[in-house]
C-alpha positions in Angstrom: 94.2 88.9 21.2 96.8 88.0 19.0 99.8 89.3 21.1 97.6 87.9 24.4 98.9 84.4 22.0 101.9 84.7 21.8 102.8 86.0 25.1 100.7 82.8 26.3 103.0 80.5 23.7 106.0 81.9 24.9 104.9 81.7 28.6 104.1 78.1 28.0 107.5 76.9 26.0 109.6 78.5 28.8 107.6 77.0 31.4 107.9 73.3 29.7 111.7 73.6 29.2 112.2 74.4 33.1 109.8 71.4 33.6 111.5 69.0 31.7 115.1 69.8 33.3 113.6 69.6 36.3 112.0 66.5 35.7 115.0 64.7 34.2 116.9 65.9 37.1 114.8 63.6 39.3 114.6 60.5 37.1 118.1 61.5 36.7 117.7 60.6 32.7 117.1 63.5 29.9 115.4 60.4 27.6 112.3 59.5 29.5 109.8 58.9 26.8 107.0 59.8 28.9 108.9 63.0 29.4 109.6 63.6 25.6 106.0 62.9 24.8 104.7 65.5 27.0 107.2 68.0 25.6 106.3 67.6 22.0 102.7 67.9 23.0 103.3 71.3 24.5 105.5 72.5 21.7 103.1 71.4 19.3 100.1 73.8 21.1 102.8 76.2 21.8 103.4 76.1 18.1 99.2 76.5 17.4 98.9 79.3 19.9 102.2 81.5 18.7 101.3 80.7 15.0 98.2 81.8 15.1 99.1 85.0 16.9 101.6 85.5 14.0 100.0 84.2 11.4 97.5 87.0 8.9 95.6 84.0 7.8 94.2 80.8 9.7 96.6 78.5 10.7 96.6 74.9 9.1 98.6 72.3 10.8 99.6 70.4 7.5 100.9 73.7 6.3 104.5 74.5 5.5 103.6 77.8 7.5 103.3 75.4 10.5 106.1 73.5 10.0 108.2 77.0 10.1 106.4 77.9 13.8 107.0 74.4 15.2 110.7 74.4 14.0 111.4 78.2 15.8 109.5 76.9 18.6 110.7 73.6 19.2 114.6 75.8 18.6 113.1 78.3 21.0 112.3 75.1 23.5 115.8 73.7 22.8 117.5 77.2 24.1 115.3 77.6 26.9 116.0 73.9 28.0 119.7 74.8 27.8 119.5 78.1 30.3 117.7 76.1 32.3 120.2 73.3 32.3 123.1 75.8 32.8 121.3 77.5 35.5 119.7 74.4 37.1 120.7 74.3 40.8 119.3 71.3 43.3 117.0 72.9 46.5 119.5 73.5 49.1 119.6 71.3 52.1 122.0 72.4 54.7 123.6 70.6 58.1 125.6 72.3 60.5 129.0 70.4 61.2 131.8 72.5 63.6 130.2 75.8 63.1 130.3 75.3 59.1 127.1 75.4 57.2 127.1 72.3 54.7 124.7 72.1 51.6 124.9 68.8 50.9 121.6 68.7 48.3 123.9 68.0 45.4 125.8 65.1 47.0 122.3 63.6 47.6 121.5 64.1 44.1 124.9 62.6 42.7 124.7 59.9 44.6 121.4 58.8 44.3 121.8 56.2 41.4 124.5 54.2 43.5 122.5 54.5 46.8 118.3 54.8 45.5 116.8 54.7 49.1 116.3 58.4 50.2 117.0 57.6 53.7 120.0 55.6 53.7 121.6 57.9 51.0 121.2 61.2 53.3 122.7 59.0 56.4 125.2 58.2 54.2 126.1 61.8 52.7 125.6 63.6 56.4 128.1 60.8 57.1 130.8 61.7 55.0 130.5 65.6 55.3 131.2 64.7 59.1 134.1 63.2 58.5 135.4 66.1 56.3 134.7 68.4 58.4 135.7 67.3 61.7 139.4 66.8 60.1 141.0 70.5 61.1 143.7 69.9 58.0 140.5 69.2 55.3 138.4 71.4 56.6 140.6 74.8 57.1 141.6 73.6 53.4 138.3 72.7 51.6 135.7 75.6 53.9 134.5 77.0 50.6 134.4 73.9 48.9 131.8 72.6 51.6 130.1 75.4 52.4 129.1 75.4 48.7 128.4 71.4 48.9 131.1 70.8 46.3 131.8 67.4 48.0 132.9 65.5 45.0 135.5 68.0 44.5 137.0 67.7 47.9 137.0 64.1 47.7 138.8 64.1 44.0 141.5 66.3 45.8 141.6 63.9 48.6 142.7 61.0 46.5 144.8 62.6 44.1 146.8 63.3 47.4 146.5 59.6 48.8 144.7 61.0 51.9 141.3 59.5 51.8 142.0 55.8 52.5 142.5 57.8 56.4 139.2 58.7 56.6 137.9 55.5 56.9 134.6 56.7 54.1 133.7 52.7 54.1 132.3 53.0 57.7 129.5 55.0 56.5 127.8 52.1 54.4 125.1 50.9 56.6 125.8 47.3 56.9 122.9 46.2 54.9 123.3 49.0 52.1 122.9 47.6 48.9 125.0 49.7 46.1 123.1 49.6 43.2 125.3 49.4 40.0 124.7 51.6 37.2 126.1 50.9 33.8 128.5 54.2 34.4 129.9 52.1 38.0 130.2 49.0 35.7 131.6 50.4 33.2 134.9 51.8 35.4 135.0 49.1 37.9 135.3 47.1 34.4 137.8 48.8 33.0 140.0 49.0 36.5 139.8 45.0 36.7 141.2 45.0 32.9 143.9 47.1 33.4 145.0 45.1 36.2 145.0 41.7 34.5 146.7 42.5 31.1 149.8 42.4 32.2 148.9 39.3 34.6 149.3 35.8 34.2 145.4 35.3 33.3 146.1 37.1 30.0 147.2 33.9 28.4 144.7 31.6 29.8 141.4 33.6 30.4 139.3 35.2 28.8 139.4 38.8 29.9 136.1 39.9 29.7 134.4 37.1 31.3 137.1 37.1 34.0 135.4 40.8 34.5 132.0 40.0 33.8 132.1 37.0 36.7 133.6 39.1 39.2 131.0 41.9 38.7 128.3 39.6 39.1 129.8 38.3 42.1 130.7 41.9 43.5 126.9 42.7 42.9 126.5 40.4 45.7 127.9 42.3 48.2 126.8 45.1 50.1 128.6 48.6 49.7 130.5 48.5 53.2 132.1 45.1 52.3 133.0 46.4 48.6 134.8 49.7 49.9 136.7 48.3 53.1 140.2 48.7 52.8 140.1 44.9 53.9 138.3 43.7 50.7 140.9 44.0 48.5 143.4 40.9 50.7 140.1 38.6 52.1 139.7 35.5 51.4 136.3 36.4 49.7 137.8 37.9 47.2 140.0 35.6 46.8 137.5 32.8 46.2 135.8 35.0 43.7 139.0 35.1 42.0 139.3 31.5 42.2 135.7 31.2 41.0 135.8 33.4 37.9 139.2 32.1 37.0 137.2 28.8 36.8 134.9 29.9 34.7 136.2 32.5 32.3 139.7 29.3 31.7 139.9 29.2 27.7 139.8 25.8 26.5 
């Protein structure tokens, strides 16, 4: 009975640290307090069960003897968490594209933040795996890469070589596709606009920071094909959201 325990405890802790990668995975956050909660409910029967497998004498739960089980099994939970992490690969979801079998599961998943609507984001990944694989150049180059849906990789190489303002990627924003900004996207697009006007004129008569704050707010505005046109960068919108923020951000 006592070994039927711990085999049980053990069975469980493994089980809950698949579940919470998993889980996180899909809320893409490892911090969900509703997922935390659940964990340290199921370490702290884990720790009941395995303890009192282990344990010669009954088990008391304001015991230092408890204390010792839940800190090797919440350790225990902690490792399994990690393997699972490590070892944690998205169900595969493959599209067929010139003969070459694309998984694109894990472009889905990375790009889900930016693009939350499960439709548009697949119409928008099948999209871009098209246009890397119907250029002979890219795709003789990058087969393994998007055979194993390593599409982020491709795309890194792509730019670090100046060759993927030629693909024409903004053309696979639906028209009314709304990106949604997380504090990550904020965060660079931030730090891009900075580096740009340090060394401009506005350094001496703007505040910086809301210069960037205004334009992000205004840039929020937009939907994702207007933001990543090659266009965008000399309209006139842009160019009145300029205007607009240097307005606003003028230090008096």
């Amino acid at each position: 009975m006592k070994i039927l325990k711990i085999v049980i405890g053990v069975f469980l802790l493994f089980g809950a640290g698949s579940e919470y990668v998993s889980a996180s995975h899909e809320l893409l956050t490892f911090t969900s307090p509703g997922i935390l909660i659940g964990c340290f409910l199921v370490i702290f029967f884990c720790t009941w069960i395995i303890g009192s497998g282990i344990s010669k004498e009954k088990l008391k739960i304001r015991s230092f003897q408890f204390i010792k089980y839940f800190a090797i099994c919440f350790g225990a939970f902690l490792i399994l968490a990690f393997v699972n992490l490590a070892t944690y690969k998205e169900n595969p979801e493959i599209i067929t594209i010139n003969g070459i079998n694309i998984d694109i599961a894990e472009m889905m998943s990375g790009s889900k933040r930016m693009i939350p609507d499960e439709k548009q984001r697949k119409l928008y990944c099948i999209c871009i795996v098209t246009k890397l694989a119907n250029d002979k150049n890219i795709s003789e180059k990058h087969i393994d890469e998007l055979k194993s849906g390593k599409i982020d990789e491709i795309l890194i190489s792509l730019k670090s070589e100046s060759k993927l303002g030629t693909l024409n990627l903004e053309e696979c924003f639906d028209s009314n596709t709304k990106m949604n900004w997380t504090s990550k996207i904020e965060e660079t697009v931030k730090k891009d606009i900075l580096s740009n006007l340090e060394n401009s004129r506005y350094a001496k008569t703007n505040d910086l920071n809301k210069f960037c704050d205004c334009q992000i707010t205004e840039y929020k505005k937009l939907t994702a094909k207007e933001l990543s046109s090659e266009e965008f960068a000399n309209s006139q919108k842009k160019q009145n959201i300029e205007k607009e923020c240097d307005l606003k951000s003028r230090i008096k």
